[in-house]
DRENLONU-788834 format. One record per residue (C-alpha): residue number from 0; x, y, z. Coordinates in steps of 0.05 Angstrom, whole numbers, plus 32768, in hexadecimal, padded with zeros to 4 digits. Layout:
<rec><pos>NUM</pos><east>X</east><north>Y</north><up>Z</up></rec>
...
% end
This chain:
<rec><pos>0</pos><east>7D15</east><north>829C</north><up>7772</up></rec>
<rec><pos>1</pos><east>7D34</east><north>82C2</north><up>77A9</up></rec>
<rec><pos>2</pos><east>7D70</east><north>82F2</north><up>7798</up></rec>
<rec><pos>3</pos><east>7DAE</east><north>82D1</north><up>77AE</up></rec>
<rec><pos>4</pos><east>7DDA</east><north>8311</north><up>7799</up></rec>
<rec><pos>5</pos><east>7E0A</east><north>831A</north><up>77DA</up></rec>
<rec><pos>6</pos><east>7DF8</east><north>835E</north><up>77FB</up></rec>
<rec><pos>7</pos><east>7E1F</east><north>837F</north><up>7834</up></rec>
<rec><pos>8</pos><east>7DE0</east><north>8371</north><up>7862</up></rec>
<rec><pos>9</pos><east>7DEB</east><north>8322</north><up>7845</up></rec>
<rec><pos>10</pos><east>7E31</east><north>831F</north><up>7839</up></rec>
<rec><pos>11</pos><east>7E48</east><north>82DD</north><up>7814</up></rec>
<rec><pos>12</pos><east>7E5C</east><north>82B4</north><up>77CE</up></rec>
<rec><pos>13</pos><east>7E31</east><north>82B1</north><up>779A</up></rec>
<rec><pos>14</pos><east>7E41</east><north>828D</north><up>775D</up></rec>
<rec><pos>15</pos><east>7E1B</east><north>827F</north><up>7717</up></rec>
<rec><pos>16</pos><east>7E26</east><north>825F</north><up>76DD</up></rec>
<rec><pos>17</pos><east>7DE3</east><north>824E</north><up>76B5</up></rec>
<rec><pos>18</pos><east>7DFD</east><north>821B</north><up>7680</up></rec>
<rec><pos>19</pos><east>7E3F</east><north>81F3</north><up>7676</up></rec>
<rec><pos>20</pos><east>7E4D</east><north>8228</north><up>7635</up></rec>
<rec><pos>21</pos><east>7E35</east><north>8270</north><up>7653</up></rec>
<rec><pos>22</pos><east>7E74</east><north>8291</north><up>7688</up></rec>
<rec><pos>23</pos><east>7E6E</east><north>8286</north><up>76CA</up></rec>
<rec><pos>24</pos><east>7E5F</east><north>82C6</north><up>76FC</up></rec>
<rec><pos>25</pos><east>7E6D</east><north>82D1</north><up>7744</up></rec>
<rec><pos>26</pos><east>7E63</east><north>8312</north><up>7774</up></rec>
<rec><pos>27</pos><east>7E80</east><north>8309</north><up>77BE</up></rec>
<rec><pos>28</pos><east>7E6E</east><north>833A</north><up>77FC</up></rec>
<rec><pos>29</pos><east>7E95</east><north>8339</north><up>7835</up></rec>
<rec><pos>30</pos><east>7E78</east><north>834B</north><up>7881</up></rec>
<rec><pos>31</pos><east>7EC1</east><north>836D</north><up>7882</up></rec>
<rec><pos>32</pos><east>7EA8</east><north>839A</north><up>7844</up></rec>
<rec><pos>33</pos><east>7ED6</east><north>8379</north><up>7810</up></rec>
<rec><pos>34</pos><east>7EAD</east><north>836E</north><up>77CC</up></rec>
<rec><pos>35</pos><east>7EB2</east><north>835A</north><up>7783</up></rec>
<rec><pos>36</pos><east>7E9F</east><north>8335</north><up>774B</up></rec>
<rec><pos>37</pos><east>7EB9</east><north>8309</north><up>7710</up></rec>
<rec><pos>38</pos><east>7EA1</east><north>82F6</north><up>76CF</up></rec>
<rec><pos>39</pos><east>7EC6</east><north>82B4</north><up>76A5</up></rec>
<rec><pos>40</pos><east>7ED5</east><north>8273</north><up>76C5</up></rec>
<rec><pos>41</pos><east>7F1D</east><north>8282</north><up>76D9</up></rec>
<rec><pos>42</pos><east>7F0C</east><north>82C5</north><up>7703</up></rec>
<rec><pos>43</pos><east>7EC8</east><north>82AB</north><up>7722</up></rec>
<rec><pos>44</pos><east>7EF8</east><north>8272</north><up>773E</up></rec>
<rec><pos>45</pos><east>7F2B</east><north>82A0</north><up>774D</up></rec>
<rec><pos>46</pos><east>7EFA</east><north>82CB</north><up>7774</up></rec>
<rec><pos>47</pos><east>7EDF</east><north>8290</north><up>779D</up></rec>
<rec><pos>48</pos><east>7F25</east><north>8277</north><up>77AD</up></rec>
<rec><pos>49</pos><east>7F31</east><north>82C3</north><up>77C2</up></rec>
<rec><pos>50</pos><east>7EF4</east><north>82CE</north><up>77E9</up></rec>
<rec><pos>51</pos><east>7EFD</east><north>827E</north><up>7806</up></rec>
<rec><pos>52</pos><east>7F44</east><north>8295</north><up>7823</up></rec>
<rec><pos>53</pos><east>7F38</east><north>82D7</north><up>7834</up></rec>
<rec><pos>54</pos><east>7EFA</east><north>82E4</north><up>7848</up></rec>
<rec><pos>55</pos><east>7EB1</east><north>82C4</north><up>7850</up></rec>
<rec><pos>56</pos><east>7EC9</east><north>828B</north><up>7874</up></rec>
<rec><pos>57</pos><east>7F0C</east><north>82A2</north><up>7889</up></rec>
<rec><pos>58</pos><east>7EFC</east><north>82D5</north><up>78B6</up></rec>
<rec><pos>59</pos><east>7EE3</east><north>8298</north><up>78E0</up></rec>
<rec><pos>60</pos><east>7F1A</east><north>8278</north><up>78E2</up></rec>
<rec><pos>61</pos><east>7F41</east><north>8272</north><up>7928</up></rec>
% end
């Protein structure tokens, strides 16, 4: 399987969670250079609500 961890050349979401009882994990790259990560249900869907408003898609926005 390919590595779908979000690099600065491949900016974007990327969000795991391997079973319904292990935490899930997120890591975000922006093109704009923001980054970050989040471990725990409650921060990986904080990041993604983050990164959803802010950047990612966002910076398309018109």
């Amino acid at each position: 399987m390919a590595d779908l961890t979000p690099t600065p050349d491949r900016p974007g979401l990327h969000v795991s969670k391997p079973s319904p009882n292990t935490p899930a994990t997120a890591s975000a790259v922006c093109h704009c250079g923001a980054s970050a990560t989040a471990k725990g249900d409650a921060q990986v869907k904080a990041l993604v609500d983050g990164y959803t408003a802010h950047h990612g898609p966002a910076h398309n926005r018109r």
